[in-house]
LUMPATI-543820 format. One record per residue (C-alpha): x, y, z; residue number from 1. Coordinates in steps of 0.25 Angstrom, whole numbers, plus 5000, padded with zeros to 4 digits. Layout:
// LUMPATI-543820
rec px->X | py->Y | pz->Z | n->NUM
...
END
This chain:
// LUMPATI-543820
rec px->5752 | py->5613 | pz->4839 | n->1
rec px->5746 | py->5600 | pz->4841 | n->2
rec px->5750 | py->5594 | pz->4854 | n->3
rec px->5757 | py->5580 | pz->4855 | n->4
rec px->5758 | py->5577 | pz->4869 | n->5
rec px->5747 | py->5579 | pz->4881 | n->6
rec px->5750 | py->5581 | pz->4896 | n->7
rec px->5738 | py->5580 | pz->4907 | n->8
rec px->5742 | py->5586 | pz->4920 | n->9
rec px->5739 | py->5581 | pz->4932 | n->10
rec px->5740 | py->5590 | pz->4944 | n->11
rec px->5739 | py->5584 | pz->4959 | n->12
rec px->5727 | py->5594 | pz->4967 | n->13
rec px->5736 | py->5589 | pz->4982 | n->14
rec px->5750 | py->5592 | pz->4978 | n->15
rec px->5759 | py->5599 | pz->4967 | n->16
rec px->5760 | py->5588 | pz->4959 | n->17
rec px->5757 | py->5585 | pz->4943 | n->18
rec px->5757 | py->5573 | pz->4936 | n->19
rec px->5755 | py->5574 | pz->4919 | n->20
rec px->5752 | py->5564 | pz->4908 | n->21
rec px->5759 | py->5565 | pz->4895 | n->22
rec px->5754 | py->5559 | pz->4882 | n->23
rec px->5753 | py->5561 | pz->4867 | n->24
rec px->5743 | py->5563 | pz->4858 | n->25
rec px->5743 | py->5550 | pz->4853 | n->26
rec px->5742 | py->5543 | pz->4867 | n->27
rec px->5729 | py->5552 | pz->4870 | n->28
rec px->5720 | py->5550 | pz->4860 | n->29
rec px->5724 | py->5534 | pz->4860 | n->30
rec px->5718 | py->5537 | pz->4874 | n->31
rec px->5706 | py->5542 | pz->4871 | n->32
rec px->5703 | py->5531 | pz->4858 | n->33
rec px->5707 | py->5519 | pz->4869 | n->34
rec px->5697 | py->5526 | pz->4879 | n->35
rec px->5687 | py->5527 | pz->4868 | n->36
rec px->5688 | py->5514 | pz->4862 | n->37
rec px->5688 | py->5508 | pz->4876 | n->38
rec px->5674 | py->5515 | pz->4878 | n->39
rec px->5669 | py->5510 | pz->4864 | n->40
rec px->5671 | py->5495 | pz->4867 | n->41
rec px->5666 | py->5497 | pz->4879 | n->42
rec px->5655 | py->5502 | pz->4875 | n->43
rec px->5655 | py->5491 | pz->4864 | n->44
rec px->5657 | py->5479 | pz->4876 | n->45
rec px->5646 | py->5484 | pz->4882 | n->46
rec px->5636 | py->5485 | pz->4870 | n->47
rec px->5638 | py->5470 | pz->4867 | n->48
rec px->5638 | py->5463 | pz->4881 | n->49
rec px->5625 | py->5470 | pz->4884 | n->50
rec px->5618 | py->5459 | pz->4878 | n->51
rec px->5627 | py->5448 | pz->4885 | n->52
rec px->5625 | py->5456 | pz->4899 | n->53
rec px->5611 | py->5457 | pz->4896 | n->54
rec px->5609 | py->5440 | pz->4893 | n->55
rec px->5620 | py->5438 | pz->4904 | n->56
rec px->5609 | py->5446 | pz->4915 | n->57
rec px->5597 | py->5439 | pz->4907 | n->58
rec px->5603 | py->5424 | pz->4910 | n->59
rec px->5606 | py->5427 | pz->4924 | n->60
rec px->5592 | py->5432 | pz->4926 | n->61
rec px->5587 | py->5419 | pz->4919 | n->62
rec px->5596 | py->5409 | pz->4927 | n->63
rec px->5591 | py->5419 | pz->4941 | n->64
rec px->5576 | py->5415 | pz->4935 | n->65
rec px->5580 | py->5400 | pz->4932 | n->66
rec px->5584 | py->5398 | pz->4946 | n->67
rec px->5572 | py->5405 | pz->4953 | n->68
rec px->5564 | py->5395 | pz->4944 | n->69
rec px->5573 | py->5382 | pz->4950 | n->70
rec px->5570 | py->5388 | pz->4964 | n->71
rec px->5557 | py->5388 | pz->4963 | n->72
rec px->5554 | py->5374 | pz->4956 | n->73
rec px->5562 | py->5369 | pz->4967 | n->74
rec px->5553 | py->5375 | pz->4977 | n->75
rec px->5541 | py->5368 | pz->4969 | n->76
rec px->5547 | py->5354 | pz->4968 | n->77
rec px->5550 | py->5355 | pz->4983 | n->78
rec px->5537 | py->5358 | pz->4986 | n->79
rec px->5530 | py->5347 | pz->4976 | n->80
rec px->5540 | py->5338 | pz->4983 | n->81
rec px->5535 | py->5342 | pz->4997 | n->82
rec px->5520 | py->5341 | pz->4989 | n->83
rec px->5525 | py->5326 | pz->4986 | n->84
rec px->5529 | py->5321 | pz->4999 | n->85
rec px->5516 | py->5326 | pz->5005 | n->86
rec px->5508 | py->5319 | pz->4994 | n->87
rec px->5515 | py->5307 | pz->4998 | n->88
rec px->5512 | py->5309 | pz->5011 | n->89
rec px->5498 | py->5311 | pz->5009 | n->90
rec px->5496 | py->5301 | pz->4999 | n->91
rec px->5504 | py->5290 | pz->5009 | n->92
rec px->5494 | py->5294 | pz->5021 | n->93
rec px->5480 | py->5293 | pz->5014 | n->94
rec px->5481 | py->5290 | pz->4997 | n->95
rec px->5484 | py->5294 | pz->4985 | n->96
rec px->5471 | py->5297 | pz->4983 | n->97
rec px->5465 | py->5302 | pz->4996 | n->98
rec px->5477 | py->5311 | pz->4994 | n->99
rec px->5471 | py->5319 | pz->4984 | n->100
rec px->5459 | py->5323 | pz->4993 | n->101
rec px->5467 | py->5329 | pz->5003 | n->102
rec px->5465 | py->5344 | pz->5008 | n->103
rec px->5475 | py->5352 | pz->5014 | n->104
rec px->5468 | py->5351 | pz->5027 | n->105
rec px->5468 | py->5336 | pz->5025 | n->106
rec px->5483 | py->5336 | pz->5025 | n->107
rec px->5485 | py->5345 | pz->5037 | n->108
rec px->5475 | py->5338 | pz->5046 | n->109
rec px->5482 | py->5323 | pz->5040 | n->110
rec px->5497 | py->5328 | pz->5045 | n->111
rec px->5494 | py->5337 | pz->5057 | n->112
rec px->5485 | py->5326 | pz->5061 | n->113
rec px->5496 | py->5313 | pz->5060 | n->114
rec px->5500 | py->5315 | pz->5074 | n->115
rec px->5505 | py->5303 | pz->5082 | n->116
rec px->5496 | py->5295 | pz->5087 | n->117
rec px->5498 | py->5283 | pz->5090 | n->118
rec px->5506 | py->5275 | pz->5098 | n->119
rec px->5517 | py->5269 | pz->5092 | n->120
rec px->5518 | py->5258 | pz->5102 | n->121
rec px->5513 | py->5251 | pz->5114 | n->122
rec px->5522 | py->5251 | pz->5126 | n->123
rec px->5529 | py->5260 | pz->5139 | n->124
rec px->5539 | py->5270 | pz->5139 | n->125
rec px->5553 | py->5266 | pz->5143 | n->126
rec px->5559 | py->5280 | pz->5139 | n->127
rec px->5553 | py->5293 | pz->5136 | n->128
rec px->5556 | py->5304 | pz->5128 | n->129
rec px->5568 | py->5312 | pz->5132 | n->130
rec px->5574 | py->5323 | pz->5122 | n->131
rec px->5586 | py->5324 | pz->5133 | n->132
rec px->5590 | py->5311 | pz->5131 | n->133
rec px->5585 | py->5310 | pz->5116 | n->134
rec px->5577 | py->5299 | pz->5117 | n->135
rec px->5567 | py->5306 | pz->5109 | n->136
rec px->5556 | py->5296 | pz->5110 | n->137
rec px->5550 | py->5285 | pz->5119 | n->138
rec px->5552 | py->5271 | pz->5120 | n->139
rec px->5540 | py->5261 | pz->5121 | n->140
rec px->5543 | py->5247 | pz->5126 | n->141
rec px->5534 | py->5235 | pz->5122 | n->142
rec px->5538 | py->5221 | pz->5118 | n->143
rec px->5543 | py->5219 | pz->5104 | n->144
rec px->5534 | py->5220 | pz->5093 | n->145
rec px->5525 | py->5229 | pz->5098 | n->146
rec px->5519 | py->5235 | pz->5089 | n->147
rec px->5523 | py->5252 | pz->5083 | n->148
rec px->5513 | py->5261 | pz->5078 | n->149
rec px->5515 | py->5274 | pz->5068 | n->150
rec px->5512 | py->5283 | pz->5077 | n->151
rec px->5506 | py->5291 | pz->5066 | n->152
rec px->5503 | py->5290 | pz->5051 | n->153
rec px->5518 | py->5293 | pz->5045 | n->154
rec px->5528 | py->5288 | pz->5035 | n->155
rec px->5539 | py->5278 | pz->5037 | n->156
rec px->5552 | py->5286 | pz->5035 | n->157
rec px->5562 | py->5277 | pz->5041 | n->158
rec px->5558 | py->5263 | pz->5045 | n->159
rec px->5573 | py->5257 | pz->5046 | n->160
rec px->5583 | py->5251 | pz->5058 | n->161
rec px->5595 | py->5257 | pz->5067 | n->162
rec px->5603 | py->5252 | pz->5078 | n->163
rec px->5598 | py->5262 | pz->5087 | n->164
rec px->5583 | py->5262 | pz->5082 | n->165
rec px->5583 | py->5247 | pz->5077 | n->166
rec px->5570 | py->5247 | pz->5067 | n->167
rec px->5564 | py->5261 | pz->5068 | n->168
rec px->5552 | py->5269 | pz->5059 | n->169
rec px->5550 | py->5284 | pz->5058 | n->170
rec px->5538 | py->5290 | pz->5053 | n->171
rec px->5535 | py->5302 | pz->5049 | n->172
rec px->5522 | py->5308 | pz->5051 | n->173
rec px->5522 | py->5319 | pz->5042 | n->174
rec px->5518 | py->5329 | pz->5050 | n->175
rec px->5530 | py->5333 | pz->5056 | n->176
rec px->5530 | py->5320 | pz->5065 | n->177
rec px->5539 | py->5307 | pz->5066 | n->178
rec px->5538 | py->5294 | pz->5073 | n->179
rec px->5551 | py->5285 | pz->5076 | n->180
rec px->5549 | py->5271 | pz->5081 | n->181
rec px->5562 | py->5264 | pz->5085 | n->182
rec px->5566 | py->5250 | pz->5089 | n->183
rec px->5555 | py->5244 | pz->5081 | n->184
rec px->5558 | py->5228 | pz->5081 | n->185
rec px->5550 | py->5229 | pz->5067 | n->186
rec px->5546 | py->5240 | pz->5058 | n->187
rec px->5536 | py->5238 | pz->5050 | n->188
rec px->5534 | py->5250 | pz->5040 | n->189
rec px->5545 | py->5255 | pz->5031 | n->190
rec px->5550 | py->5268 | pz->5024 | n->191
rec px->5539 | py->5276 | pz->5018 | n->192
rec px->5528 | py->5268 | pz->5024 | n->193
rec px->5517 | py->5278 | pz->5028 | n->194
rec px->5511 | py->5271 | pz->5042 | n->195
rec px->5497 | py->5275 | pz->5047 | n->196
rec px->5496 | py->5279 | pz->5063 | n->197
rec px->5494 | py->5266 | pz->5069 | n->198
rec px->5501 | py->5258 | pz->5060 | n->199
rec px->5510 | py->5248 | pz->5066 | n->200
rec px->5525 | py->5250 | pz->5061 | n->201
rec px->5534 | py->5243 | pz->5069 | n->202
rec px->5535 | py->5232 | pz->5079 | n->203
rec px->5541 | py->5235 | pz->5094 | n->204
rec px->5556 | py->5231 | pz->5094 | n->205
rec px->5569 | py->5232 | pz->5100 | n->206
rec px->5579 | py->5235 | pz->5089 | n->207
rec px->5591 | py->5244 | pz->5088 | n->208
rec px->5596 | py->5251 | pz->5100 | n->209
rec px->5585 | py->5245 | pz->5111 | n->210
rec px->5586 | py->5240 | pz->5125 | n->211
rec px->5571 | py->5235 | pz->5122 | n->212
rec px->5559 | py->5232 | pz->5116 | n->213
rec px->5553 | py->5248 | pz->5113 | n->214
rec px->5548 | py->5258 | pz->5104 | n->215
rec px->5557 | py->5270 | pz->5105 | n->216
rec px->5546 | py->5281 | pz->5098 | n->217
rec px->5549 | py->5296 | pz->5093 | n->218
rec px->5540 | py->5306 | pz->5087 | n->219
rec px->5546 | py->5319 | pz->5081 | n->220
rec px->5539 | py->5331 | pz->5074 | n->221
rec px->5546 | py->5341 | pz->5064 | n->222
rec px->5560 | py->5336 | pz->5070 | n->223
rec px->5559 | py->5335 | pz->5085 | n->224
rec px->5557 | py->5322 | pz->5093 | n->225
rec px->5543 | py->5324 | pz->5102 | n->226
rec px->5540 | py->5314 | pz->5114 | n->227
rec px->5530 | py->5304 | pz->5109 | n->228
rec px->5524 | py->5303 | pz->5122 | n->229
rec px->5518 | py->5317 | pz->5117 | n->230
rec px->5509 | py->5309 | pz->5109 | n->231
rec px->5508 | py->5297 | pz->5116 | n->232
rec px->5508 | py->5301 | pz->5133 | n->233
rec px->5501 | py->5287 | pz->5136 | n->234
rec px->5513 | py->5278 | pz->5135 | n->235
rec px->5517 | py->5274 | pz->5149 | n->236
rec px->5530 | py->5273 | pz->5154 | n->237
rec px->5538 | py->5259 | pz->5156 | n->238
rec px->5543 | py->5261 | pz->5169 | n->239
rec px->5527 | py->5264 | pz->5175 | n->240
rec px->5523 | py->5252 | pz->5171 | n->241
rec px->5536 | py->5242 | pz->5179 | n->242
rec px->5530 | py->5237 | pz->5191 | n->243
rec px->5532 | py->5244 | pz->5203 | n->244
END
């Protein structure tokens, strides 16, 4: 006699109890072609998306790829700009066509060498250098229109006016070193002028924030102010020279 109904038992191992499922013959093998077709299509979804999983996997390595590339021609235009803007340099100090001469050693001893040099000014100290004060320069006092020197060879990267500076230059050097010269009555060079050491950028003055004719003067290297009388210990000081 063929059964019609099936029973699984289920016995609890920790106490007396039982549970049991009851279903009929119908119910079980619906079941099992449910579960199996379940499995076919699976099977089936799995087949056909390989290839979509595989370009999926494929594009994303190409757009790793694609930005690796923009990374490093980046880096390479960053360095043919830096390449540039020492050309420029270069070019500016000497010509175009000296330029092309030019060794590695030429260029090291040209930069290490730009130190300053001369003095950007006759005249006497009324104020040194005092960091605690943060009066980060020294003030030279001589009648107006006195004239101011590049200190060294450099290029003009401000030549403007302030109410505290009045008209003021800064060069840099290009070697880590910047000059400033404030107060002038007169500036003579302007934005990206290259000045030879020795050439006379600005007349003596009283403008801006002043209580008199002077030269207030800083030099600074890689960020840091440095006293100019490092460079220049030969200026005397005003108040040695009043009459006793």
């Amino acid at each position: 006699m063929k059964l019609s109904k099936y029973k699984i038992l289920f016995i609890s191992p920790f106490s007396d109890k039982s549970w049991q499922i009851e279903f009929s013959r119908f119910t079980f093998i619906s079941s099992i072609i449910a579960l199996v077709t379940l499995l076919i299509c699976s099977i089936i979804l799995l087949y056909f998306s390989s290839p979509i999983v595989k370009e999926y996997l494929r594009v994303s390595t190409i757009n790793k790829e694609i930005k690796q590339q923009q990374e490093i021609i980046n880096n390479i235009d960053k360095s043919i700009e830096e390449i540039a803007i020492m050309k420029s340099y270069i070019d500016t100090i000497i010509g175009t066509e000296q330029s092309n001469d030019l060794n590695e050693n030429n260029i090291r001893y040209m930069i290490a060498n730009n130190l300053p040099s001369v003095k950007p000014t006759d005249g006497l100290i009324s104020k040194l250098y005092d960091k605690e004060t943060k009066h980060l320069g020294i003030d030279l006092v001589n009648e107006v229109g006195t004239p101011i020197f590049a200190t060294a060879s450099g290029l003009v990267v401000l030549s403007d006016f302030s109410e505290d500076f009045g008209n003021f230059i800064i060069l840099d050097h290009q070697n880590g070193y910047i000059s400033h010269y404030y107060h002038n009555e007169e500036n003579f060079v302007k934005k990206g002028d290259f000045t030879n050491a020795g050439d006379v950028i600005a007349k003596l003055g009283n403008t801006g924030m002043s209580t008199g004719p002077h030269l207030h003067f800083e030099i600074w290297k890689d960020g840091k102010s440095i006293n100019p009388n490092t460079f220049f210990d030969d200026f005397n000081l005003k108040s040695d020279k009043l009459p006793k």
